[in-house]
PDB file with one MODEL, atoms N, CA, C and O in Angstrom:
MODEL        1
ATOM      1  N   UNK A   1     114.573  74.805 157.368  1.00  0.00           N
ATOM      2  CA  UNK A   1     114.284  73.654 158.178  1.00  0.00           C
ATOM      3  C   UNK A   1     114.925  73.866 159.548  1.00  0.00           C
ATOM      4  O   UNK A   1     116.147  73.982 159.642  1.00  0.00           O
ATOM      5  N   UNK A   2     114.042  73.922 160.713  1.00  0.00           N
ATOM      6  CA  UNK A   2     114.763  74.029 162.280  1.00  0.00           C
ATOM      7  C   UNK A   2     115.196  72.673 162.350  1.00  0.00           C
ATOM      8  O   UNK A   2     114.865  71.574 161.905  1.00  0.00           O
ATOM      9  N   UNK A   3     116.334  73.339 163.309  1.00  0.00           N
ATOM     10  CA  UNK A   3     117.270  71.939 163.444  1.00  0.00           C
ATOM     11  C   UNK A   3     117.010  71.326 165.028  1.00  0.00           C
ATOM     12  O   UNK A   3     117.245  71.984 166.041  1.00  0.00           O
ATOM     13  N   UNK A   4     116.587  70.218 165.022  1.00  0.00           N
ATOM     14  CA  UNK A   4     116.008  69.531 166.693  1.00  0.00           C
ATOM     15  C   UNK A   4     117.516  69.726 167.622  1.00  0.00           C
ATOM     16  O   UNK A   4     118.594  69.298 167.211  1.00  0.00           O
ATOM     17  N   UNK A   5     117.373  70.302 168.660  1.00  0.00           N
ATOM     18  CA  UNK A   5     118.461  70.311 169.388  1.00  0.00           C
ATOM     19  C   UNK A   5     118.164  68.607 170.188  1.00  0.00           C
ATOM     20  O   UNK A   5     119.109  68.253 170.892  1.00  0.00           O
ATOM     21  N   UNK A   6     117.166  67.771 170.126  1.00  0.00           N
ATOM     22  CA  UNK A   6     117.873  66.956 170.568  1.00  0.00           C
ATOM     23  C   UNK A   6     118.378  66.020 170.307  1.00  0.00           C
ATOM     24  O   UNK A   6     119.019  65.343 171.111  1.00  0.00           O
ATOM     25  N   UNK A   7     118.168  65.687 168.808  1.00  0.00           N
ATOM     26  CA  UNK A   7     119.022  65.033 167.616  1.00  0.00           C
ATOM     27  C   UNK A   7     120.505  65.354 167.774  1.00  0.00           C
ATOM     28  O   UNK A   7     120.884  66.525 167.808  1.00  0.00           O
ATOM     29  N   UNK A   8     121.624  63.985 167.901  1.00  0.00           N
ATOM     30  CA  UNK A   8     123.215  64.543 167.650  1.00  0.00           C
ATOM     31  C   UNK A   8     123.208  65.024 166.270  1.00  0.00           C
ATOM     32  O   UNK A   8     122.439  64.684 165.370  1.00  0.00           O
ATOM     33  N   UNK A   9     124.138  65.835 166.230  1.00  0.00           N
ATOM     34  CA  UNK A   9     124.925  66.429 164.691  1.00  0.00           C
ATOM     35  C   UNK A   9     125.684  65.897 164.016  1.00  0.00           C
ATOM     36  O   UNK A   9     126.833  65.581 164.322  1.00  0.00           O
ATOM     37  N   UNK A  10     125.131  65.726 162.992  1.00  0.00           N
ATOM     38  CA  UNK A  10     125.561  64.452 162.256  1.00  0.00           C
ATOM     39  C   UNK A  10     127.499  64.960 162.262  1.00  0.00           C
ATOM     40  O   UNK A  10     128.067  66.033 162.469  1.00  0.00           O
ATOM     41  N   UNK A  11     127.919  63.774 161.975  1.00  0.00           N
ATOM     42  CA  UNK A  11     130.011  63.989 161.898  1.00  0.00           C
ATOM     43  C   UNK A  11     130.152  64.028 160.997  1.00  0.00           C
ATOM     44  O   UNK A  11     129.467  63.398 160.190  1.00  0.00           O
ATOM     45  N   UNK A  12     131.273  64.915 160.637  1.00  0.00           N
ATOM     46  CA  UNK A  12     131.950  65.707 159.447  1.00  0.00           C
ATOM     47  C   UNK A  12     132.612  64.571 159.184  1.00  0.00           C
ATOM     48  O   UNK A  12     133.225  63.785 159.908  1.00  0.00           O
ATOM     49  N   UNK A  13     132.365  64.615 157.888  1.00  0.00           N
ATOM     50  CA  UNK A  13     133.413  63.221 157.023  1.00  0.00           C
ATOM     51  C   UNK A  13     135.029  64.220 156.431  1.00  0.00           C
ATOM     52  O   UNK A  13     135.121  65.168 155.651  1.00  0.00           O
ATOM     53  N   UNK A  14     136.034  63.507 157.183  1.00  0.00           N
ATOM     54  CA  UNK A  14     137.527  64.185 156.959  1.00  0.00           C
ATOM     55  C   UNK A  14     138.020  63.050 156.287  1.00  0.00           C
ATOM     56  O   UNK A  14     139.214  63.297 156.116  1.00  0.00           O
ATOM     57  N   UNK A  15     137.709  61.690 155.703  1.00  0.00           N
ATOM     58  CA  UNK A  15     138.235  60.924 155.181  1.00  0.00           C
ATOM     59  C   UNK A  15     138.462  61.163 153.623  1.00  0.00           C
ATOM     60  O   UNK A  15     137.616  60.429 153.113  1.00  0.00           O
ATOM     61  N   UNK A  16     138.962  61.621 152.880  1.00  0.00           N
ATOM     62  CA  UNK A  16     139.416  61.987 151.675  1.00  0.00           C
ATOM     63  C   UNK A  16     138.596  60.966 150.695  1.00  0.00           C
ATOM     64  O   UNK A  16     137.789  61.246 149.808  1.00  0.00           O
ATOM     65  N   UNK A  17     139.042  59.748 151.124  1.00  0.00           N
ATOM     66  CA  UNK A  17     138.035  58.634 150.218  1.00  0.00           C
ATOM     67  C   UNK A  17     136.622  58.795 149.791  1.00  0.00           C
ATOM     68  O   UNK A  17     135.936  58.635 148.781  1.00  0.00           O
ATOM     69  N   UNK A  18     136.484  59.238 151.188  1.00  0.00           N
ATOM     70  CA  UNK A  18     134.823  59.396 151.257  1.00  0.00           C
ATOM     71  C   UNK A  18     134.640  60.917 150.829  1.00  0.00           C
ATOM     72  O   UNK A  18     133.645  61.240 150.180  1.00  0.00           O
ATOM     73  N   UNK A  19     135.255  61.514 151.063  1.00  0.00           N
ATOM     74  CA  UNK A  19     134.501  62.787 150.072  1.00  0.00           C
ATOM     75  C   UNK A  19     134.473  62.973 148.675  1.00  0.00           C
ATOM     76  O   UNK A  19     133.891  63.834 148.016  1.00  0.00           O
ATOM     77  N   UNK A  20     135.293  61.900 148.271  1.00  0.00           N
ATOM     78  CA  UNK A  20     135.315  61.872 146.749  1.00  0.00           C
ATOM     79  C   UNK A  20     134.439  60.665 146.159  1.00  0.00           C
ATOM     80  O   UNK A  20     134.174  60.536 144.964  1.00  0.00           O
ATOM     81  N   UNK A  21     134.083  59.909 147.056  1.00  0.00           N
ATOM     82  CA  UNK A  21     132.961  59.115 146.794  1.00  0.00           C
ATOM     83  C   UNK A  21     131.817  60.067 146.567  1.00  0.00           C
ATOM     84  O   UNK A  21     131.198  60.276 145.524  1.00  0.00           O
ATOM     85  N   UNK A  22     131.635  60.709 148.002  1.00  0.00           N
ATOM     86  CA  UNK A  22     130.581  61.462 147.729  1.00  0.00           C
ATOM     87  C   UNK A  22     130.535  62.184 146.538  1.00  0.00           C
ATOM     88  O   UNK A  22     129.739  61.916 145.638  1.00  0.00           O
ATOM     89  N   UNK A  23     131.446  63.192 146.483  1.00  0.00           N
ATOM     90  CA  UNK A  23     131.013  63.691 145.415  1.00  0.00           C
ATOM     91  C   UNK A  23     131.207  63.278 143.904  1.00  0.00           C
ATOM     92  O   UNK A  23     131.099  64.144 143.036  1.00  0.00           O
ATOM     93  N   UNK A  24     131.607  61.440 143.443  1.00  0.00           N
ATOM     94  CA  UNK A  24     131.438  60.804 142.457  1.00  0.00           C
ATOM     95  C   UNK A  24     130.008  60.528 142.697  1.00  0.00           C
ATOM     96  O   UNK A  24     129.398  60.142 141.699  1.00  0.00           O
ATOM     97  N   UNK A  25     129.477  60.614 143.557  1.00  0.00           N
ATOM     98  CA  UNK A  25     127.826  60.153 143.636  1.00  0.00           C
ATOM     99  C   UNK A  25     127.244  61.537 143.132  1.00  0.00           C
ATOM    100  O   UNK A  25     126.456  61.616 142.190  1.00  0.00           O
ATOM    101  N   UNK A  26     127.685  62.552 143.813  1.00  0.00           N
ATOM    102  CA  UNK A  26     126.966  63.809 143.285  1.00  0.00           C
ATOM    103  C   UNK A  26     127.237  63.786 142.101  1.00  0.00           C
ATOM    104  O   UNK A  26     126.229  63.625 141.413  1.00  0.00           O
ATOM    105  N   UNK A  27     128.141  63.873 141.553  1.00  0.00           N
ATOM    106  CA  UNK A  27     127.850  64.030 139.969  1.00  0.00           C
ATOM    107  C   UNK A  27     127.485  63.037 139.440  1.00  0.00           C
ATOM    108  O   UNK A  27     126.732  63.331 138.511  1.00  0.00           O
ATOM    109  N   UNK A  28     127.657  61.737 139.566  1.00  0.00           N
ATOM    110  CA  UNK A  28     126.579  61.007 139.112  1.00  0.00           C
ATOM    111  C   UNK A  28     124.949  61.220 138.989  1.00  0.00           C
ATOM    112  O   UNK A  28     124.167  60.736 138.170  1.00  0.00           O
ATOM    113  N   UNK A  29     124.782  61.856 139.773  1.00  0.00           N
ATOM    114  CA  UNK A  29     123.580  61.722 140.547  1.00  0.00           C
ATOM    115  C   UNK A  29     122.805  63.234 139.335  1.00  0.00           C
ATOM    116  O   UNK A  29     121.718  63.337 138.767  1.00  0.00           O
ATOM    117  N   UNK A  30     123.877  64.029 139.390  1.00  0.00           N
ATOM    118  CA  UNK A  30     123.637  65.234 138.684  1.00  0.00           C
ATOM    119  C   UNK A  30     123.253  65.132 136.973  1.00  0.00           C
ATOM    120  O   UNK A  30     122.369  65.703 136.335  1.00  0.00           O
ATOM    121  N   UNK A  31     124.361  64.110 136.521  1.00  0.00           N
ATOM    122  CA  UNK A  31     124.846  63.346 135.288  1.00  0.00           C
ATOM    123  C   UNK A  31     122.825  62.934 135.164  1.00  0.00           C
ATOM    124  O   UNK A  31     122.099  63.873 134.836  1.00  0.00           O
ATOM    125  N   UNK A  32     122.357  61.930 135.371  1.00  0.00           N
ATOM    126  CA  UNK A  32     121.096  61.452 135.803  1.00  0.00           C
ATOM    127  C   UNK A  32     120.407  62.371 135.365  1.00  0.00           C
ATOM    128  O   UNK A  32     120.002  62.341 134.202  1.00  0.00           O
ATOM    129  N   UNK A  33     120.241  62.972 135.861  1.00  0.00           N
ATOM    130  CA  UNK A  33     119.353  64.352 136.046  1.00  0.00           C
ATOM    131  C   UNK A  33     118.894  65.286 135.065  1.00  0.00           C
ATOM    132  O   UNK A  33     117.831  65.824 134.756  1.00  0.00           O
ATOM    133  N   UNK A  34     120.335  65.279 134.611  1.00  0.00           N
ATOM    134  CA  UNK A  34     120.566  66.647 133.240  1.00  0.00           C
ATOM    135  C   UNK A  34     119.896  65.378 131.838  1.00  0.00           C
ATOM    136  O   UNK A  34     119.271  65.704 130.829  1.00  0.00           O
ATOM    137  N   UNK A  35     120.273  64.067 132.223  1.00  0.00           N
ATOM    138  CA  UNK A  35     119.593  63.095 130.817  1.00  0.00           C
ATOM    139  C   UNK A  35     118.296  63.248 131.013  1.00  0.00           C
ATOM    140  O   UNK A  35     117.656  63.642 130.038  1.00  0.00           O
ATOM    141  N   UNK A  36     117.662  63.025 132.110  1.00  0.00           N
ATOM    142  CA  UNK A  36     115.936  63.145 132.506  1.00  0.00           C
ATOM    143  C   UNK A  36     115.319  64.129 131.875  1.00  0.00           C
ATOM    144  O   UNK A  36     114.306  64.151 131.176  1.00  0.00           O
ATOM    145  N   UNK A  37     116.090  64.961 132.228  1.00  0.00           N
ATOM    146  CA  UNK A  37     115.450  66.495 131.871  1.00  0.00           C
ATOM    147  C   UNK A  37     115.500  66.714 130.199  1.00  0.00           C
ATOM    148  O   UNK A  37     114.746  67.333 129.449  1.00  0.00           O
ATOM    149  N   UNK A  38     116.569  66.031 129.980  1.00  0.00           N
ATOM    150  CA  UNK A  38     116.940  66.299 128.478  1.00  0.00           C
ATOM    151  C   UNK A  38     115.621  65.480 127.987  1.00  0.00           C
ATOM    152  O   UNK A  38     114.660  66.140 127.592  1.00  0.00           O
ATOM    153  N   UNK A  39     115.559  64.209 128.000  1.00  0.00           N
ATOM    154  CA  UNK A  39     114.535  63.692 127.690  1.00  0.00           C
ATOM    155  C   UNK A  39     113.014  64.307 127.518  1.00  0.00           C
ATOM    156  O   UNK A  39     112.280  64.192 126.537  1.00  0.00           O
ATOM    157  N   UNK A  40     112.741  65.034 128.834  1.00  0.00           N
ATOM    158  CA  UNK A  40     111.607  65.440 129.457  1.00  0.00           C
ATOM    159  C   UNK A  40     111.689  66.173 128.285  1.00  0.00           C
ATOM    160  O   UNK A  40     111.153  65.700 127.282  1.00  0.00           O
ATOM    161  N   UNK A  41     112.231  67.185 128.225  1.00  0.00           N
ATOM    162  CA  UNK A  41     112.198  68.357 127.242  1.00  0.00           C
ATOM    163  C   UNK A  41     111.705  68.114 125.770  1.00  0.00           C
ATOM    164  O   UNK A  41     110.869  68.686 125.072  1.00  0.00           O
ATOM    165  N   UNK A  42     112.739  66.795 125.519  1.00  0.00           N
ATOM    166  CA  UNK A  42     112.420  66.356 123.939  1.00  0.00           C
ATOM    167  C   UNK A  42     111.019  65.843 123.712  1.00  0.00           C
ATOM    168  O   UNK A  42     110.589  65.645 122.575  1.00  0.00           O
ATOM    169  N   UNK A  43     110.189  65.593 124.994  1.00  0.00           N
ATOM    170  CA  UNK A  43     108.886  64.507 124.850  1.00  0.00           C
ATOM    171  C   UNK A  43     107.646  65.549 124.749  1.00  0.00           C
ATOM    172  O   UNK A  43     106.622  65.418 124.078  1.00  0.00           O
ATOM    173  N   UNK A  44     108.103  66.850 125.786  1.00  0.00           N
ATOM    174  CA  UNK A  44     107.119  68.661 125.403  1.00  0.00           C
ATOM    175  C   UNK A  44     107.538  68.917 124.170  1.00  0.00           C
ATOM    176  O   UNK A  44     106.573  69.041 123.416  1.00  0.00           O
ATOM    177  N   UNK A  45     109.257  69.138 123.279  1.00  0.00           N
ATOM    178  CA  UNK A  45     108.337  69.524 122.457  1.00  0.00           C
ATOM    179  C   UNK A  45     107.798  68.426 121.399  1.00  0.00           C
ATOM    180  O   UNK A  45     106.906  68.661 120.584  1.00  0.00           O
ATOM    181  N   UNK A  46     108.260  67.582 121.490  1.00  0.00           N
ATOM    182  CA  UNK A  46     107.454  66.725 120.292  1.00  0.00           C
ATOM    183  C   UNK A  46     105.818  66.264 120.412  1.00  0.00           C
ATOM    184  O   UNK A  46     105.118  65.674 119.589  1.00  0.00           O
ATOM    185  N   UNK A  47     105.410  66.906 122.121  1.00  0.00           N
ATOM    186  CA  UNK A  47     103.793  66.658 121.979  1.00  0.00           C
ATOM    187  C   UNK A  47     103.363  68.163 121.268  1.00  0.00           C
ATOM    188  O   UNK A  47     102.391  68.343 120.534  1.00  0.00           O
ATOM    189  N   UNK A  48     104.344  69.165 121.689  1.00  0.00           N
ATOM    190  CA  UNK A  48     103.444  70.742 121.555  1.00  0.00           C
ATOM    191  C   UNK A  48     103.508  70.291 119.438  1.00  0.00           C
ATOM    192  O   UNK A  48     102.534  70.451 118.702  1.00  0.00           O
ATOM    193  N   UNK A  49     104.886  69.758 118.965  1.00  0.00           N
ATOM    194  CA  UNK A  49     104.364  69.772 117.833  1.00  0.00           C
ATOM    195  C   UNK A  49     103.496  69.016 117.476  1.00  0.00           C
ATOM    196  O   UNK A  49     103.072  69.468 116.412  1.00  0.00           O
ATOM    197  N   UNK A  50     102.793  67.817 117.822  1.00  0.00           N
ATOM    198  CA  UNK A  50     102.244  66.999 117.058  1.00  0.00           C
ATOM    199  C   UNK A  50     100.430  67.933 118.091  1.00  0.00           C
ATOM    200  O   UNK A  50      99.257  67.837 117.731  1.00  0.00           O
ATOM    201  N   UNK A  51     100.822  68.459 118.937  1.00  0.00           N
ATOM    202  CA  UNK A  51      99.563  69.715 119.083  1.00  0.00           C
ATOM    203  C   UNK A  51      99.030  70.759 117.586  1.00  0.00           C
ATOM    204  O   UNK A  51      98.057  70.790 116.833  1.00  0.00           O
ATOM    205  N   UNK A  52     100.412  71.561 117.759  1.00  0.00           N
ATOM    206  CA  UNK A  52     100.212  72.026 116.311  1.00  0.00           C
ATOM    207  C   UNK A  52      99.865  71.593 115.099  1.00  0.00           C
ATOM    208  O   UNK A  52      99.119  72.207 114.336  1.00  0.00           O
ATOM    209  N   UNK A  53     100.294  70.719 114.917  1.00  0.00           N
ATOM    210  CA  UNK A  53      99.977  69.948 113.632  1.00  0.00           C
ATOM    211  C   UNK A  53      98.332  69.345 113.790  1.00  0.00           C
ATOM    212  O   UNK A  53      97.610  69.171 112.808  1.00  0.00           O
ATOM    213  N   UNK A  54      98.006  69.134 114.873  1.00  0.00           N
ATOM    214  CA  UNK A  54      96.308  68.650 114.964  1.00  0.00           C
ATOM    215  C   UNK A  54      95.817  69.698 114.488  1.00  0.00           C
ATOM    216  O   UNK A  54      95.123  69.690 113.471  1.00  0.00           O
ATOM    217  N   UNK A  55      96.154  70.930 115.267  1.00  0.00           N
ATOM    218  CA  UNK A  55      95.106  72.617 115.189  1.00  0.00           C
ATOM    219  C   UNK A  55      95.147  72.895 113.925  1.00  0.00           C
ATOM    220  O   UNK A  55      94.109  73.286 113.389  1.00  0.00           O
ATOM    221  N   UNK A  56      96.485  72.744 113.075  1.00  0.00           N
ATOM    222  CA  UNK A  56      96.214  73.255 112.027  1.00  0.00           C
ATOM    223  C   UNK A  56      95.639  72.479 110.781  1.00  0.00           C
ATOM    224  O   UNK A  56      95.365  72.985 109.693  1.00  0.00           O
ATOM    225  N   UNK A  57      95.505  71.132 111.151  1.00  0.00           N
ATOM    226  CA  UNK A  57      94.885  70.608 110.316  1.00  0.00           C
ATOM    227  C   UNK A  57      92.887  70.426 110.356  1.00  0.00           C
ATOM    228  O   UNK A  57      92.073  70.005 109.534  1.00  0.00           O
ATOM    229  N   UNK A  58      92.806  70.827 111.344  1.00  0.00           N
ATOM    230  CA  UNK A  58      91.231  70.664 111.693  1.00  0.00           C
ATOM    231  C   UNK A  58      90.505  72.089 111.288  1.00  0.00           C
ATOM    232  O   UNK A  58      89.294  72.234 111.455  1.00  0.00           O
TER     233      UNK A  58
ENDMDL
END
């Protein structure tokens, strides 16, 4: 991504608070993510089996 030189640059956060906010949000945010996926995963395979189970019954 080019960066617009005539946009300011965004300011470095040196406040300790806030970087640990932030990164309680990042892992939150991460936390989220890894359940989604977990989910996602469990919902493929329980369609691929109930796939299988059609094919082999027809």
């Amino acid at each position: 991504m080019a960066y617009d030189d005539e946009e300011p640059e965004p300011e470095r956060v040196t406040d300790p608070e806030a970087i640990e906010r932030s990164r309680q949000g990042i892992r939150e945010l991460y936390e989220v993510r890894r359940n989604v996926l977990r989910w996602v995963y469990a919902g493929l395979g329980l369609l691929a089996i109930i796939v299988i189970v059609l094919a082999m019954t027809r």
